[in-house]
HTML snippet that shows the backbone in 3Dmol.js (N, CA, C, O; Angstrom):
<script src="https://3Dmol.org/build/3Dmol-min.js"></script>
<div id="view" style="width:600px;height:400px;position:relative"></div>
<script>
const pdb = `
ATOM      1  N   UNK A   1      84.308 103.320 161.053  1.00  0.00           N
ATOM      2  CA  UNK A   1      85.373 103.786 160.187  1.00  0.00           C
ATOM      3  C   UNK A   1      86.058 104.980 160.852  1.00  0.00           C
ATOM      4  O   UNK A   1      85.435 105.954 161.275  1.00  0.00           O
ATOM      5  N   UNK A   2      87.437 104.830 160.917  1.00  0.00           N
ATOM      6  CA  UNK A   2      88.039 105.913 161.704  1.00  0.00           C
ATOM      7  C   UNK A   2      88.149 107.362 160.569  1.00  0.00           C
ATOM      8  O   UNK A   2      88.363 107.192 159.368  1.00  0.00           O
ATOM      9  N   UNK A   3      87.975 108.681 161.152  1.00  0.00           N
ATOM     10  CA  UNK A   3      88.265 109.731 160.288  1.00  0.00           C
ATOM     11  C   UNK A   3      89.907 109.734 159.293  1.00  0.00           C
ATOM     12  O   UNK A   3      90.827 109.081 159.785  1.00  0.00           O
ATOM     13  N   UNK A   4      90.089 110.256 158.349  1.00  0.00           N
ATOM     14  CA  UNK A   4      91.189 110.563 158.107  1.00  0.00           C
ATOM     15  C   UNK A   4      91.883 111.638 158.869  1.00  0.00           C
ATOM     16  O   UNK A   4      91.466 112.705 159.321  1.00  0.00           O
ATOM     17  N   UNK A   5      93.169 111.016 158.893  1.00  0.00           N
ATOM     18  CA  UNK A   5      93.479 112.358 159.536  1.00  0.00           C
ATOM     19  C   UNK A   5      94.624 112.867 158.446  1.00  0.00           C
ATOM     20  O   UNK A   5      94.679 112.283 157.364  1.00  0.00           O
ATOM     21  N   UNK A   6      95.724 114.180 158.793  1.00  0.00           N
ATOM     22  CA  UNK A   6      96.132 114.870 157.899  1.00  0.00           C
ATOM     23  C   UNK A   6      97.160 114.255 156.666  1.00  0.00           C
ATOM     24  O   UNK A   6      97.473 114.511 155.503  1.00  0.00           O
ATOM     25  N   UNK A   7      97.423 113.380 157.624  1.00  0.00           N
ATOM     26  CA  UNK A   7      98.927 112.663 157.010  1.00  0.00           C
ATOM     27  C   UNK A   7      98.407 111.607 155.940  1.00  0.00           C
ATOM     28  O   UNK A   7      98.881 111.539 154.806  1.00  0.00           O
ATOM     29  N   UNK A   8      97.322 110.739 156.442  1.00  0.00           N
ATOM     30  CA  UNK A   8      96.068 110.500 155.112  1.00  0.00           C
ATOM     31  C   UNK A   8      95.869 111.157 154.240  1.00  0.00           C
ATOM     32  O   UNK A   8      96.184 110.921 153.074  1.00  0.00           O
ATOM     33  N   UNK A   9      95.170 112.332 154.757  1.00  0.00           N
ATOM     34  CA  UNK A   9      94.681 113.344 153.388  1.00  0.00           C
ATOM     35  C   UNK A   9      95.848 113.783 152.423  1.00  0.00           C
ATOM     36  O   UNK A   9      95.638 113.966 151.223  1.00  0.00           O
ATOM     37  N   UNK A  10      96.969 113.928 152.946  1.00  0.00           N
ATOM     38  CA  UNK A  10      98.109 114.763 151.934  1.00  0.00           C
ATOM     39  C   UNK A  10      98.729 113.431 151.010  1.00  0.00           C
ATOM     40  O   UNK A  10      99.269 113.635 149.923  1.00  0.00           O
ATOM     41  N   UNK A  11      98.588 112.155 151.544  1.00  0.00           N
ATOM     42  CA  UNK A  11      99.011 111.327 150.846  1.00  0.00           C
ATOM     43  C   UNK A  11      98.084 110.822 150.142  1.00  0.00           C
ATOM     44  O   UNK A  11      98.626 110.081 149.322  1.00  0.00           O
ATOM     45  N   UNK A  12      96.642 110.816 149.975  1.00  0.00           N
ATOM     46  CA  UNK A  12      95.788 110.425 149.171  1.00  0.00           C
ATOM     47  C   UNK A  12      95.416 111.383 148.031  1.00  0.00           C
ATOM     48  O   UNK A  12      94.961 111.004 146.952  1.00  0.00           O
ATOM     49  N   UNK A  13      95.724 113.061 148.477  1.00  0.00           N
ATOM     50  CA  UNK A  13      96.161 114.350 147.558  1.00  0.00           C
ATOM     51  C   UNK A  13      97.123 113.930 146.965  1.00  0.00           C
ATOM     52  O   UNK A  13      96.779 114.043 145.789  1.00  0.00           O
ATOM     53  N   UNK A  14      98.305 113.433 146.983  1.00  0.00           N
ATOM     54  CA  UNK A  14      99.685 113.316 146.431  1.00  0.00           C
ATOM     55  C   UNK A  14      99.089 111.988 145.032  1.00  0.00           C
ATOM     56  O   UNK A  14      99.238 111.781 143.828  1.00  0.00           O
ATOM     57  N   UNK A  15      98.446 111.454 146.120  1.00  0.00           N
ATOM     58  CA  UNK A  15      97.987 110.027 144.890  1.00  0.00           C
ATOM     59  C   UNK A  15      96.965 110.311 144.052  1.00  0.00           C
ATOM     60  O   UNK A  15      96.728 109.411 143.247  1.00  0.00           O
ATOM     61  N   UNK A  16      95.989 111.689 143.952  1.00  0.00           N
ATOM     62  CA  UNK A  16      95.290 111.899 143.310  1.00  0.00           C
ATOM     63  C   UNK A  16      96.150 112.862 141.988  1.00  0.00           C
ATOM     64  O   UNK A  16      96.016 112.973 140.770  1.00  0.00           O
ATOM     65  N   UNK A  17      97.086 113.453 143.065  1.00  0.00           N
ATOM     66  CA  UNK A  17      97.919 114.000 141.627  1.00  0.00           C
ATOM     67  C   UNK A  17      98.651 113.853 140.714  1.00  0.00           C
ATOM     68  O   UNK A  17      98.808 114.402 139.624  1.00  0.00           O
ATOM     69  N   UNK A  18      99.268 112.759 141.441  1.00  0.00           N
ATOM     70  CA  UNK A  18      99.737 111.727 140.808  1.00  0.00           C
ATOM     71  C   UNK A  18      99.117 111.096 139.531  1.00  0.00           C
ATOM     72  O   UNK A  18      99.641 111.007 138.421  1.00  0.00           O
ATOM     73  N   UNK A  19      97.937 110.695 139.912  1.00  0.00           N
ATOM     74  CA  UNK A  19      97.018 110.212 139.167  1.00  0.00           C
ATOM     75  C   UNK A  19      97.022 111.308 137.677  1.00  0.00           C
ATOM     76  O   UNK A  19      97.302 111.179 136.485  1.00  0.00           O
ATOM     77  N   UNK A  20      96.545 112.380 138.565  1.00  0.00           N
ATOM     78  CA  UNK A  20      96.056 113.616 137.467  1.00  0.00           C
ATOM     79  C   UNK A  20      97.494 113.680 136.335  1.00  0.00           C
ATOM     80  O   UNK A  20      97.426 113.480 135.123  1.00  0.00           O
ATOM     81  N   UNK A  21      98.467 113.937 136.941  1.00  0.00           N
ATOM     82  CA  UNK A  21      99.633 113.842 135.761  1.00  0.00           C
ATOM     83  C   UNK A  21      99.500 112.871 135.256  1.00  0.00           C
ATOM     84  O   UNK A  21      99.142 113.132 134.108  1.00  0.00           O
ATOM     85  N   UNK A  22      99.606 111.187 135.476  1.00  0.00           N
ATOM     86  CA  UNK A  22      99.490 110.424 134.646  1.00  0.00           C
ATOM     87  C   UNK A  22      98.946 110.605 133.336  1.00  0.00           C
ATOM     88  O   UNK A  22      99.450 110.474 132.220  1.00  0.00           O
ATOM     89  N   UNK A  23      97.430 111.045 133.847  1.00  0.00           N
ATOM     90  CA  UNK A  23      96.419 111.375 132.601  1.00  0.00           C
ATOM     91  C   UNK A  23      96.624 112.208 132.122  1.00  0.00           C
ATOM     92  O   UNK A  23      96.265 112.116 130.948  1.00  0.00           O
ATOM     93  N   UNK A  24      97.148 113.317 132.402  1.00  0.00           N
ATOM     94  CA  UNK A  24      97.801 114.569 131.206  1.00  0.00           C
ATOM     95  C   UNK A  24      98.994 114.214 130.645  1.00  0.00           C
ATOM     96  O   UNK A  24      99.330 115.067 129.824  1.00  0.00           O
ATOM     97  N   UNK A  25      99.974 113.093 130.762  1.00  0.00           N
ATOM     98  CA  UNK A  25     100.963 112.401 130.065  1.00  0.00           C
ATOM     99  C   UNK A  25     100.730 111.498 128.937  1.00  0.00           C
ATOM    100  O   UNK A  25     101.398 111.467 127.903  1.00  0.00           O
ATOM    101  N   UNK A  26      99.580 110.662 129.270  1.00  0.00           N
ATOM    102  CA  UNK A  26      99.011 109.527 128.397  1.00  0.00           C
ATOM    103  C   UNK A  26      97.676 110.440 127.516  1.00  0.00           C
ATOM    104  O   UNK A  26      97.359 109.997 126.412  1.00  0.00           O
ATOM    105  N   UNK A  27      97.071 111.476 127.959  1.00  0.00           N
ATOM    106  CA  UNK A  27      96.411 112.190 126.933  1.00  0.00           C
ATOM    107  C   UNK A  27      97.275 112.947 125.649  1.00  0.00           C
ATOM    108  O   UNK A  27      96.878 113.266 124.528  1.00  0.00           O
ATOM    109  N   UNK A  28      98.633 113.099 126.295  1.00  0.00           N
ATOM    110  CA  UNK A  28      99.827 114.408 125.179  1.00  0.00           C
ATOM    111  C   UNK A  28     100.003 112.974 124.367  1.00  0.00           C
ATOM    112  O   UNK A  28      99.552 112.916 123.224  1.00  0.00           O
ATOM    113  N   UNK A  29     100.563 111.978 124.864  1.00  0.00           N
ATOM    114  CA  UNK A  29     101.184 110.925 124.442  1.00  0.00           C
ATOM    115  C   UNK A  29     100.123 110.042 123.051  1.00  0.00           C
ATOM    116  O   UNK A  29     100.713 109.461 122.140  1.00  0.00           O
ATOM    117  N   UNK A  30      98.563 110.082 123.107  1.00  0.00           N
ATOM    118  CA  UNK A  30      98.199 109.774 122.882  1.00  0.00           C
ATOM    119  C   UNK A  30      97.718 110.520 121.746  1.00  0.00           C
ATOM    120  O   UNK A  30      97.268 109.956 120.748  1.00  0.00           O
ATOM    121  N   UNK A  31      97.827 112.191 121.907  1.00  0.00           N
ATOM    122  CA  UNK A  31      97.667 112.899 120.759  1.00  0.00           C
ATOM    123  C   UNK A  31      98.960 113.084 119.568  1.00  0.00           C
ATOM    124  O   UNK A  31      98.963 113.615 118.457  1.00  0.00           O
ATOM    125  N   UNK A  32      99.789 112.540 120.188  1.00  0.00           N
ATOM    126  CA  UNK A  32     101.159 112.576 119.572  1.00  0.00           C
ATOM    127  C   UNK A  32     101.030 111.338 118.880  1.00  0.00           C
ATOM    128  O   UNK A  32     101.339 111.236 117.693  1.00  0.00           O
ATOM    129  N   UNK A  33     100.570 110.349 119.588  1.00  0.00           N
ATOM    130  CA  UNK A  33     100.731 108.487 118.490  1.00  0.00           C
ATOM    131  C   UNK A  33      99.285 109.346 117.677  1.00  0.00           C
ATOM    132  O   UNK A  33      99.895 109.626 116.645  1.00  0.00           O
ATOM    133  N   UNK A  34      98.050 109.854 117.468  1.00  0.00           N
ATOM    134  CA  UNK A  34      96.996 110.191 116.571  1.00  0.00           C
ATOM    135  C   UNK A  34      97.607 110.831 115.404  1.00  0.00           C
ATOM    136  O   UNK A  34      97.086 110.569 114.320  1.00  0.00           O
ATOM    137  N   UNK A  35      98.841 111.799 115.424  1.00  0.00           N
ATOM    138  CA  UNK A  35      99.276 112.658 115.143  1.00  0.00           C
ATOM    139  C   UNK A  35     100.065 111.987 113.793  1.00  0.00           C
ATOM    140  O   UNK A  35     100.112 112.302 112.604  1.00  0.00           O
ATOM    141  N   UNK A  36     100.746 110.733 114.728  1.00  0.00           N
ATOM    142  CA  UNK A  36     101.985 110.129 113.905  1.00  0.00           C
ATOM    143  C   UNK A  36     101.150 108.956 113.312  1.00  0.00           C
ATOM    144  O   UNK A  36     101.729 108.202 112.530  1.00  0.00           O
ATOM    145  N   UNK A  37     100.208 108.796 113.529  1.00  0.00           N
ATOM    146  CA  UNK A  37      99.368 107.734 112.959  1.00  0.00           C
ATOM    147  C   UNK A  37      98.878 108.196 111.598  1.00  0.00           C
ATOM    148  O   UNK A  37      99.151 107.515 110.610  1.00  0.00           O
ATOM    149  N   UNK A  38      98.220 109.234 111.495  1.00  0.00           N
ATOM    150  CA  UNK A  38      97.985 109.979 110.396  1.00  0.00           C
ATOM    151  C   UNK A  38      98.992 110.500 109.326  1.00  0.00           C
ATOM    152  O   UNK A  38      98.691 110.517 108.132  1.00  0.00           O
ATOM    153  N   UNK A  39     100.197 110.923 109.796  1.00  0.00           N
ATOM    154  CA  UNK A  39     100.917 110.865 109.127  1.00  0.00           C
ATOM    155  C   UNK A  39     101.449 109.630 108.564  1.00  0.00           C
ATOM    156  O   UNK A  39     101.603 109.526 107.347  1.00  0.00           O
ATOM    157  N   UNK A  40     101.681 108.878 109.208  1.00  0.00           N
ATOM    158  CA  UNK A  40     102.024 107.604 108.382  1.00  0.00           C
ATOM    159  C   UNK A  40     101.136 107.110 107.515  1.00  0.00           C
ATOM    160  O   UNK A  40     101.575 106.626 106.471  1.00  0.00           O
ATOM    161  N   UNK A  41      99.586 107.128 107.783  1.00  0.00           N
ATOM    162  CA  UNK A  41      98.717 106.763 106.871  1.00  0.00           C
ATOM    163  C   UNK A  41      99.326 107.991 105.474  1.00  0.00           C
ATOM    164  O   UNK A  41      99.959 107.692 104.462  1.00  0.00           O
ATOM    165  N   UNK A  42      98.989 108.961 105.788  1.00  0.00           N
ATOM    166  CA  UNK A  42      98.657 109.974 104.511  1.00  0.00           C
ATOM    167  C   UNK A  42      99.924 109.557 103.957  1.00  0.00           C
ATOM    168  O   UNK A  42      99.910 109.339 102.745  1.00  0.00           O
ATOM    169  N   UNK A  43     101.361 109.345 104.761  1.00  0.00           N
ATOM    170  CA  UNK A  43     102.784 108.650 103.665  1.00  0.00           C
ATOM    171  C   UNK A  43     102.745 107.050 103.023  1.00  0.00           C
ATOM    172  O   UNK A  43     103.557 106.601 102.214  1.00  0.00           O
ATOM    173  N   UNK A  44     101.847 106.493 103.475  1.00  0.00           N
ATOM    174  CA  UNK A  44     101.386 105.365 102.799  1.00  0.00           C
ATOM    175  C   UNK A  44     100.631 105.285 101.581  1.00  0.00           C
ATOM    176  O   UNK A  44     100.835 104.586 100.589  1.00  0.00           O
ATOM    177  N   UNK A  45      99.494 106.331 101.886  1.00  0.00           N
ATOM    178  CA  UNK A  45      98.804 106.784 100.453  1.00  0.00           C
ATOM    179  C   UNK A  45      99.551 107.322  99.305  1.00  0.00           C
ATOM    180  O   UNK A  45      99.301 107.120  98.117  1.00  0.00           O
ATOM    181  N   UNK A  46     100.686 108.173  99.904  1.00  0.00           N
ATOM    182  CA  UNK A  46     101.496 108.970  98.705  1.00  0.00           C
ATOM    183  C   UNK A  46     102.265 107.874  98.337  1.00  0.00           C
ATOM    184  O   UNK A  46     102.383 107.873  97.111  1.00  0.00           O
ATOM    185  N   UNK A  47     103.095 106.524  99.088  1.00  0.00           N
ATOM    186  CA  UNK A  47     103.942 105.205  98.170  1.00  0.00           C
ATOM    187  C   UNK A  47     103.327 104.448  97.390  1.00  0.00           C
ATOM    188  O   UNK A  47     103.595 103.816  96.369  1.00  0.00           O
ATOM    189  N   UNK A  48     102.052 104.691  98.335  1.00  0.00           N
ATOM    190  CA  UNK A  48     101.051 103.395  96.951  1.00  0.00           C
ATOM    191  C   UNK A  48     100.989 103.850  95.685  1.00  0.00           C
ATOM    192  O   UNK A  48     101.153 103.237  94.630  1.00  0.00           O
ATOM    193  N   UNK A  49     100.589 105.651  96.004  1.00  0.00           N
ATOM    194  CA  UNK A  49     100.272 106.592  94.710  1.00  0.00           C
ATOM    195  C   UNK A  49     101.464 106.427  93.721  1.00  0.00           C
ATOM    196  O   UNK A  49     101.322 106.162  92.527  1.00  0.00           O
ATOM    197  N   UNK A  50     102.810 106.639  94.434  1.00  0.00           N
ATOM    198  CA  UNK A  50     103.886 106.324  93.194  1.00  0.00           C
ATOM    199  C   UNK A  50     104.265 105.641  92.976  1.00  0.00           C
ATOM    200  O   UNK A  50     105.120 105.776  92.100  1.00  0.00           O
ATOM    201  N   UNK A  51     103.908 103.550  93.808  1.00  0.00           N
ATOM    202  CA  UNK A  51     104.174 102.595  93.324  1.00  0.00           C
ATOM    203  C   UNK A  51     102.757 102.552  92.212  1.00  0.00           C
ATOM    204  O   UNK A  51     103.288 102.487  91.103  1.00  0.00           O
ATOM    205  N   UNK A  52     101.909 102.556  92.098  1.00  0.00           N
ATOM    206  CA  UNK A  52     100.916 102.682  91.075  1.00  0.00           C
ATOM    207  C   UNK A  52     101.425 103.038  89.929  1.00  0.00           C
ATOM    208  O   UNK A  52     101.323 102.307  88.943  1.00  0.00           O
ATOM    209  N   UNK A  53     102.329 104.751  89.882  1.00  0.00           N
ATOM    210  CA  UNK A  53     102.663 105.477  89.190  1.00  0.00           C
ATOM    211  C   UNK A  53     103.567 104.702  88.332  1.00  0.00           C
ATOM    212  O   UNK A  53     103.312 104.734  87.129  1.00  0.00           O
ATOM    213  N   UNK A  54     104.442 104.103  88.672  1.00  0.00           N
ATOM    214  CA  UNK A  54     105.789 103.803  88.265  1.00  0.00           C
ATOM    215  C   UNK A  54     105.585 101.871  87.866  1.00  0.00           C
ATOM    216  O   UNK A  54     106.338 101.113  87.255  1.00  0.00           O
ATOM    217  N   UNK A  55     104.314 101.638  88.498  1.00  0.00           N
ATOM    218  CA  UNK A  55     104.299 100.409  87.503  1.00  0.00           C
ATOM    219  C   UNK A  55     103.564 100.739  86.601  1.00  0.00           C
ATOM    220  O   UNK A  55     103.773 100.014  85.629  1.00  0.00           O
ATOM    221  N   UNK A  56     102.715 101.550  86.396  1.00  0.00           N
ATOM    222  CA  UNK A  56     102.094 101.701  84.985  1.00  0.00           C
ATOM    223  C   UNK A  56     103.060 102.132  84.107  1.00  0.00           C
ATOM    224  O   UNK A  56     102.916 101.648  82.984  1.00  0.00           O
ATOM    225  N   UNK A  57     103.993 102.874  84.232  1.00  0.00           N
ATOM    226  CA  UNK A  57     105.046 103.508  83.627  1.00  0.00           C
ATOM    227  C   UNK A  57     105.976 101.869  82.867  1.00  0.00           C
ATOM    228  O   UNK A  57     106.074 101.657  81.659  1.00  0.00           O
ATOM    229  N   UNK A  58     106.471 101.047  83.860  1.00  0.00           N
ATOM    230  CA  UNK A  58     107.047 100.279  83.528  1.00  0.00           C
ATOM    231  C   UNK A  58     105.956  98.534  82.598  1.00  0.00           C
ATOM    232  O   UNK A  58     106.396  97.492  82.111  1.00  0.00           O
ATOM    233  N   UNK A  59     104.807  98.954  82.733  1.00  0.00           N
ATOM    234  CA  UNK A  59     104.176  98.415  82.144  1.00  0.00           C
ATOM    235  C   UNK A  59     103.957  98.747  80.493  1.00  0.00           C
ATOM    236  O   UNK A  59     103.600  98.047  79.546  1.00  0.00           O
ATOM    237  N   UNK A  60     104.305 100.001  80.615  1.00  0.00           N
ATOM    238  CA  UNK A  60     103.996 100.875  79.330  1.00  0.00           C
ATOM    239  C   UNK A  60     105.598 100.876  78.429  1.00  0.00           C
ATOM    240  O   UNK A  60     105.890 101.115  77.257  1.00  0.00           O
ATOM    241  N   UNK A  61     106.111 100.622  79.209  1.00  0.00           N
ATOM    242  CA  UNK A  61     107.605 100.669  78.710  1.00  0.00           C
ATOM    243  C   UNK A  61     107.679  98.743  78.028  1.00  0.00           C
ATOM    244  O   UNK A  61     108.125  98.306  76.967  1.00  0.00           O
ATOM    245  N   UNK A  62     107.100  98.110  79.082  1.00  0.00           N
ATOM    246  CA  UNK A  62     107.469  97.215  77.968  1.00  0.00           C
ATOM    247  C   UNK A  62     106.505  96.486  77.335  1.00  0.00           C
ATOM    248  O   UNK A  62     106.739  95.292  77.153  1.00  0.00           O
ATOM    249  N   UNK A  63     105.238  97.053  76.876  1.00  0.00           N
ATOM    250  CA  UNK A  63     104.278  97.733  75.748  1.00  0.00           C
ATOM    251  C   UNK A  63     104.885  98.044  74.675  1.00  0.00           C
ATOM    252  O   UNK A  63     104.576  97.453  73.640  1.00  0.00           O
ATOM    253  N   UNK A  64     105.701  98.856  74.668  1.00  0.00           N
ATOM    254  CA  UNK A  64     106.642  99.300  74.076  1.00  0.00           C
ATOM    255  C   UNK A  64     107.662  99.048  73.191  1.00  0.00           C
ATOM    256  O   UNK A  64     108.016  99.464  72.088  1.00  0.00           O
ATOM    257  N   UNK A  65     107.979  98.353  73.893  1.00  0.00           N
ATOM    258  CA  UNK A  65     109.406  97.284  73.907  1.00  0.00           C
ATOM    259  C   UNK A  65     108.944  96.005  72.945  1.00  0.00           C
ATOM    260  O   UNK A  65     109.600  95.526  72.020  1.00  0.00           O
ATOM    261  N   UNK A  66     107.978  95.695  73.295  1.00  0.00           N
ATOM    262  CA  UNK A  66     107.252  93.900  72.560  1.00  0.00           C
ATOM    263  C   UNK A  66     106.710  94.539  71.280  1.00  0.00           C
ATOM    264  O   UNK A  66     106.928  93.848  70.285  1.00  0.00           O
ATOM    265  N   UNK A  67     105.974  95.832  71.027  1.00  0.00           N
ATOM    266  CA  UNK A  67     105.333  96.567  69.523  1.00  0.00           C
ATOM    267  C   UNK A  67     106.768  96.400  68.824  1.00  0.00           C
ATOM    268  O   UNK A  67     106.956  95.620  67.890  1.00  0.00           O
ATOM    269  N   UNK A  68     107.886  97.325  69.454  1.00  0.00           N
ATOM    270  CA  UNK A  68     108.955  97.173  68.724  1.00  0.00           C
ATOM    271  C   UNK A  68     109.609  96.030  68.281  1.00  0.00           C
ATOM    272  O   UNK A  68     109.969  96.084  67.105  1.00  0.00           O
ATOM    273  N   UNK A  69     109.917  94.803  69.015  1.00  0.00           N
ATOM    274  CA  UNK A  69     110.284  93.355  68.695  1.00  0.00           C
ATOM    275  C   UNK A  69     109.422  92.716  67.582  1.00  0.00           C
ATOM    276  O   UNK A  69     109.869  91.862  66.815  1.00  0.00           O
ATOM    277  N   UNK A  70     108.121  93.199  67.543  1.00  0.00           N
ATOM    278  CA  UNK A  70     107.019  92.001  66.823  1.00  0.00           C
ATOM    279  C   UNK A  70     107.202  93.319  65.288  1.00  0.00           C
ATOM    280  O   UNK A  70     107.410  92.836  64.174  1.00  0.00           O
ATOM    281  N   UNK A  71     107.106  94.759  65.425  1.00  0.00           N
ATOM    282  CA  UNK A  71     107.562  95.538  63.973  1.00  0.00           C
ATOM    283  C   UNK A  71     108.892  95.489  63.492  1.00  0.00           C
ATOM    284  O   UNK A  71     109.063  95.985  62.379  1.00  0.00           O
ATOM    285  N   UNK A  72     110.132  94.881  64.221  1.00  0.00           N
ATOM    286  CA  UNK A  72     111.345  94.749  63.457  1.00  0.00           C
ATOM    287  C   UNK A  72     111.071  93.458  62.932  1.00  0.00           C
ATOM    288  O   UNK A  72     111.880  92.913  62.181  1.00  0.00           O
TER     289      UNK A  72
END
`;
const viewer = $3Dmol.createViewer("view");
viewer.addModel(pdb, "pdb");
viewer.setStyle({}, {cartoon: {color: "spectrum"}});
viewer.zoomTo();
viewer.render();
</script>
């Protein structure tokens, strides 16, 4: 196996750093989709919470509505 010589080493440095940014791009990137993932969950919990809200509401409304039809 022949030694490396310099022009090797600086280009296999260049490709290791290369490397190294990659992984500090796809680590930010990846805390950013965790980030937005959670948020979307926790805004999913709050639509369910006020589709829940607002059909019981409209369930109750026409509860409501049928007592009144069947007492007139």
């Amino acid at each position: 196996m022949m030694p490396m010589t310099d022009l090797d080493m600086k280009s296999f440095e260049a490709q290791v750093n290369e490397l190294i940014g990659m992984c500090d791009e796809l680590r930010e990137e990846n805390r950013a989709l965790r980030r937005q993932q959670n948020h979307l969950i926790a805004e999913r919990a709050s639509l369910i919470e006020k589709s829940e809200l607002a059909r019981s509401r409209v369930e109750s409304m026409i509860a409501r509505l049928k007592a009144m039809e069947i007492g007139a």
